[in-house]
Structures are given as C-alpha cells and as structure tokens.
C-alpha positions in Angstrom: 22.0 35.5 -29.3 21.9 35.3 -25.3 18.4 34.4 -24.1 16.8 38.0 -22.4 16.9 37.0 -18.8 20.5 35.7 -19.0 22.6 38.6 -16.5 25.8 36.7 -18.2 26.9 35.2 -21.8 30.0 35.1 -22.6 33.5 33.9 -21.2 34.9 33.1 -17.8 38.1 32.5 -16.0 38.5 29.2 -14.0 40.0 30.8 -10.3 41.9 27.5 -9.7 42.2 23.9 -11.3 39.1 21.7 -10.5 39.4 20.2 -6.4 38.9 16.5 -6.9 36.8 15.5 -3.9 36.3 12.0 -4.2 33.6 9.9 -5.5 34.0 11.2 -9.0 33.5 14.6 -8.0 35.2 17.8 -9.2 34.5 21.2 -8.1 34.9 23.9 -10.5 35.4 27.5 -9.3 35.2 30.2 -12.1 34.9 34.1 -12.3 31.5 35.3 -12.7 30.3 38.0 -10.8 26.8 38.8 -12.8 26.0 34.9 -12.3 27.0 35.2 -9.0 25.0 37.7 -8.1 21.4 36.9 -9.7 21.9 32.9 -9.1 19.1 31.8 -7.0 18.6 28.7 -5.9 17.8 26.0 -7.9 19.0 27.9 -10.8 21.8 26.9 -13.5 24.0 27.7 -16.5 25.4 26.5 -19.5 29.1 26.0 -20.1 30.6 24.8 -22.9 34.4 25.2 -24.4 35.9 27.0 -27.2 38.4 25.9 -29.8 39.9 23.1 -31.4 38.3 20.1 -30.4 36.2 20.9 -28.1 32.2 19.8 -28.3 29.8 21.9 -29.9 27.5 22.1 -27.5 27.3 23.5 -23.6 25.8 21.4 -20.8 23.8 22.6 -18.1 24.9 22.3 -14.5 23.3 23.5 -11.6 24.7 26.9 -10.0 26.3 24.6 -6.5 27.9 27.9 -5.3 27.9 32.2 -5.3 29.8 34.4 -3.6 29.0 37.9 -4.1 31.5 39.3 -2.5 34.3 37.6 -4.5 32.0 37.1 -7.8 33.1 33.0 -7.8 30.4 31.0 -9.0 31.3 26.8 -8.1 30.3 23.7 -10.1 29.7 20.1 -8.9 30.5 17.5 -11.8 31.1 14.3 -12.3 31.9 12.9 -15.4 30.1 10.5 -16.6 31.4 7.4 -19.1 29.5 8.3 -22.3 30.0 12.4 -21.8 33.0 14.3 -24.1 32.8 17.8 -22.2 33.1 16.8 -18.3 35.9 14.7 -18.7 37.6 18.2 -20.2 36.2 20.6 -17.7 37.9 18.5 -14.5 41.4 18.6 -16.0 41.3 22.7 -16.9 44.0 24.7 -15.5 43.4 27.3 -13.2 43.2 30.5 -15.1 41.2 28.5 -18.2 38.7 29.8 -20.2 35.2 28.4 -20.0 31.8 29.8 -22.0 29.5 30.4 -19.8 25.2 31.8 -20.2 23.3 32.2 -16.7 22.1 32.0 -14.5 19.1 30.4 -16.3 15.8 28.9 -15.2 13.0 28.6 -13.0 14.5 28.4 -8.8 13.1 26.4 -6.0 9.5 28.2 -4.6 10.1 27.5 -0.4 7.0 27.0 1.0 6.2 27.3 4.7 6.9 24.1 6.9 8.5 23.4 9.9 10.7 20.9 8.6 12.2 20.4 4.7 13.4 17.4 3.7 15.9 17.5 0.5 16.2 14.4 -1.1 19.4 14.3 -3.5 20.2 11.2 -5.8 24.3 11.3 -6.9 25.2 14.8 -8.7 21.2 16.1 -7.7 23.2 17.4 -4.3 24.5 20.3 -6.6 20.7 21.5 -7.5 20.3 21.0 -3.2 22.7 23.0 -1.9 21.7 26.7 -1.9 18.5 25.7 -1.2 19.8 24.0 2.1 21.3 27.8 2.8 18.8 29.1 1.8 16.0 27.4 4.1 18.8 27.9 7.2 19.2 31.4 6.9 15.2 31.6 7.5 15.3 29.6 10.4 13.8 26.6 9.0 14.4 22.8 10.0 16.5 21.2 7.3 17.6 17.3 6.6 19.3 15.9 3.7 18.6 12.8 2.4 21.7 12.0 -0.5 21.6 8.3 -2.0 24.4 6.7 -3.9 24.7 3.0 -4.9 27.6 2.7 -2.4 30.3 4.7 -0.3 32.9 5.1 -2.8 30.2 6.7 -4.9 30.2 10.1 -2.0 32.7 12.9 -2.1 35.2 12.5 0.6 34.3 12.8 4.1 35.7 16.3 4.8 33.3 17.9 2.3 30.4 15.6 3.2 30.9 17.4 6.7 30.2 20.8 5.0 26.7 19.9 3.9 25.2 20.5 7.4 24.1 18.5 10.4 21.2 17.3 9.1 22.7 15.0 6.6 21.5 11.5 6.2 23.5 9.1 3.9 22.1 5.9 2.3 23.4 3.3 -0.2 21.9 0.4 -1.8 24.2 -1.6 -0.9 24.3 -0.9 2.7 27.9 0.0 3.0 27.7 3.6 4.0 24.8 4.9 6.3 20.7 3.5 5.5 20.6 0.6 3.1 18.8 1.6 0.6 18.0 4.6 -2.0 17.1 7.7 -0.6 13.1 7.5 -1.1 13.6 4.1 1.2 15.4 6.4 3.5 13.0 9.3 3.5 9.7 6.6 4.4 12.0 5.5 7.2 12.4 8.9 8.3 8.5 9.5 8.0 7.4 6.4 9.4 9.8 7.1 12.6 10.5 10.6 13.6 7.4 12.3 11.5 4.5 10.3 13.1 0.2 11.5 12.8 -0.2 13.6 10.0 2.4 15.5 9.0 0.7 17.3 5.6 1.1 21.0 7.1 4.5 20.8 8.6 6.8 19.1 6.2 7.9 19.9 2.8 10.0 17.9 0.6 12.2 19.0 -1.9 14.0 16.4 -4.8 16.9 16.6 -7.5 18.6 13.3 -8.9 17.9 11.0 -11.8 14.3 10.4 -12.9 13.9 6.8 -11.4 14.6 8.9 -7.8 12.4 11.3 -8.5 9.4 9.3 -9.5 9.6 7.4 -6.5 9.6 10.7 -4.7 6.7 11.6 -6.4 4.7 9.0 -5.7 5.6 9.0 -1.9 4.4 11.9 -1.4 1.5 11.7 -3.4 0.9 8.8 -1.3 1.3 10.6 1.8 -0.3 14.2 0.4 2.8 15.8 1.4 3.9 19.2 -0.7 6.7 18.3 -3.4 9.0 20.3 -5.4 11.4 18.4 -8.1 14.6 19.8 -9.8 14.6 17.9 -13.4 17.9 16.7 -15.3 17.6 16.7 -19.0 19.8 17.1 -21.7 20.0 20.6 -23.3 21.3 22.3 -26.5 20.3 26.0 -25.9 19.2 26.4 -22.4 16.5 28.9 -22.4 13.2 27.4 -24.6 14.3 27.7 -28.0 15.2 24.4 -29.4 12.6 22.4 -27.4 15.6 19.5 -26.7 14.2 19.3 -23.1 10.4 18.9 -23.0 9.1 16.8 -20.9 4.9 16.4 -20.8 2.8 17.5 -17.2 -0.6 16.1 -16.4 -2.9 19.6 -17.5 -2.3 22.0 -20.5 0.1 25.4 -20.2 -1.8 28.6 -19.3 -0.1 30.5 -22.1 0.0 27.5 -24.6 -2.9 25.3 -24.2 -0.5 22.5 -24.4 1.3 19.3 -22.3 4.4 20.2 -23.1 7.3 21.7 -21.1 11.0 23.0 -21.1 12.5 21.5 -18.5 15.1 24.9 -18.9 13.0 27.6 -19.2 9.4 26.4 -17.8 11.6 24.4 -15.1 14.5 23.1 -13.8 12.0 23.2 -10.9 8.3 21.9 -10.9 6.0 20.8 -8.8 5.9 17.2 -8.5 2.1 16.9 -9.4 2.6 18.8 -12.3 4.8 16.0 -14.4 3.4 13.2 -16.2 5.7 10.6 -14.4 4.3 7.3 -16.3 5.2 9.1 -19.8 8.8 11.0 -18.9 11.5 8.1 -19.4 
C-alpha cells in the first residue's frame, strides 16, 4: 500500500528521453502533476521500474524540479558504478513508463537570515535547487557553494549558468574554480566576505555525501551558525516502514523515546545538531 501522505503512487510517463548534461548527469523529465504540485522543497520520491528485468526495488531521488502549470516533475541522476536502476533510467525513451510514490518526506524549514549559504557535494545540488528558488522568491541573499573532485565532474557550463549568480564552484583538485571541497570553500567565504559575528545573519543549508556534511556540521558548530542537512541514504520503502534508513541523533524522539531516525520519513532534512555524526558512517 502507498504511505498516507503520498499525493501520488503509481505510474508516470517520461515527457522526453533523459538530457545528458555532462559530468554524468541526466535530467529526467516525467508526468506528474499531483507530485508536482505538493513537492516542496527538499522533498523526494521513489521511482523504480516495472517488468522483465528490471530491480526490485525503487530509489529515492530528490524532487530537482515542478511545474505546476505543465504537471512535469525533473530528476538529477547520475549513475553511479555499483547502481542497476540509474544506468536504466538515463537511457528511457521519451514516452516510458516509470513507477513513481511522492512526494515524500520532511522539506527544508527556511529560517530568517540575511544571507543563505547552500552547500551542495556532487548530485546533493538536486536536494538544493528549489530551495535556491525558493529563498529568491522571498527576497533573500542566496550563494551556492557545489564541490566536485574536479571539472569534468560538473554538468556542462550552459546549465551551470542556470543555477543563479551566486554560484561558487570548487574542486579538490584545483582545476575548476576554489581548490578545495566545498566546506574549504564555505570557511574561505566566512573568513573573507562574512567578518565579526555573523550568528544572526547567515544560515547555511547542506546536501551531499556524509563526509561533506559532517564537515559542514562541525563548521558551523564551530562557528554557532544555524544548519540544516539534506541526508542520502539508501531506501527500500520510502515512508518509515522498513527502517532501511535510520540513522541515530544525539537526544531521544518525542513520540518514541528513542535515538533512532528515518532518514525518509523523520528526514530527508534535519537539523545538523540533531545527528550523531561520530556514529552515522
């Protein structure tokens, strides 16, 4: 059965074949106006395959686009060298078939700040970007921070010119904008543009892989600054039923009493204090 607060379960018609855009990155654009028009950001959905061959399970990817007026819902993916379904999604004809379930999960909670800072690691751009809308359409200050181990990792440069003004690149190796991950980037950025105390006026906002985000974490811990985190985990349901995707925080649940939490249904988005970083691997 679909979870309650899924708007959508069921199957959905891919409105063109996935645009490669470089960098391993497809964009998948499929029919789904209920999605489409609950999505929030920070939320996600499930999609998965039918038929002959094709895995059992779904896999969560954050909701990247929603149109309301057409009903298209978009995908970022990038498939990754162990993983059976991407590698299938990104070669779908247009007018395919897709099951999808969404949207799912707990959004992004904007807080008040002059500036936010979104801090994206690789494919944690997709979690980023209707929060990036989002935060212009109120008026607020907004730079993006995305990290990749080196320029051939980034989508090509026409769509990295869609992602607003306020984009920052940095690669490890130096070849493409700050040397560096993107936590090194965002202290630079602090240390420079942000000096005194900047506690009240800047939030910061994270999705990419858990080595990222830890460092994230502990920046701003280190520098009391306000910090939200989207999580990546692997799921099997989506919605708090199989408990695939529990991670543990530092204090107990209010409803359960315990540590424990679905990064699907209590998440995708915590606050950063609220995850035990030395135990999530």
């Amino acid at each position: 059965m679909p979870p309650k607060n899924a708007l959508f379960s069921g199957p959905a018609r891919l409105l063109d074949r996935p645009a490669n855009l470089g960098g391993g990155f497809h964009l998948l654009r499929v029919s789904a106006p209920e999605i489409a028009a609950a999505a929030r950001p920070g939320s996600f959905a499930m999609i998965g395959l039918e038929g002959p061959g094709a895995p059992f399970l779904s896999r969560p990817l954050a909701i990247f686009g929603a149109d309301t007026s057409s009903g298209a819902v978009e995908f970022l993916v990038r498939p990754l060298p162990h993983g059976r379904l991407a590698p299938l999604l990104v070669e779908l004809p247009a007018g395919a078939s897709v099951r999808l379930v969404g949207p799912l999960g707990r959004p992004w909670r904007p807080v008040e700040a002059e500036l936010a800072i979104l801090v994206a690691g690789g494919t944690g751009y997709a979690a980023l970007r209707l929060l990036r809308l989002e935060l212009a359409r109120r008026g607020q200050a907004v730079r993006v921070i995305w990290g990749e181990s080196c320029a051939s990792r980034f989508p090509c440069g026409e769509f990295l010119g869609q992602c607003g003004p306020g984009l920052v690149c940095a690669t490890e190796d130096g070849s493409c904008g700050s040397r560096g991950t993107s936590v090194d980037c965002l202290r630079e950025m602090l240390a420079a543009e942000l000096r005194g105390d900047p506690r009240a006026r800047v939030a910061l906002y994270g999705a990419g892989p858990v080595g990222m985000l830890r460092a994230l974490a502990a920046l701003a811990r280190e520098r009391a600054l306000r910090c939200q985190v989207s999580l990546e985990a692997r799921m099997a349901c989506g919605f708090g039923a199989c408990r695939a995707c529990v991670v543990n925080a530092v204090s107990p649940h209010p409803e359960t009493g315990l540590r424990r939490r679905a990064v699907c249904s209590d998440g995708p988005v915590f606050d950063a204090a609220e995850i035990d970083w030395d135990d999530l691997q």
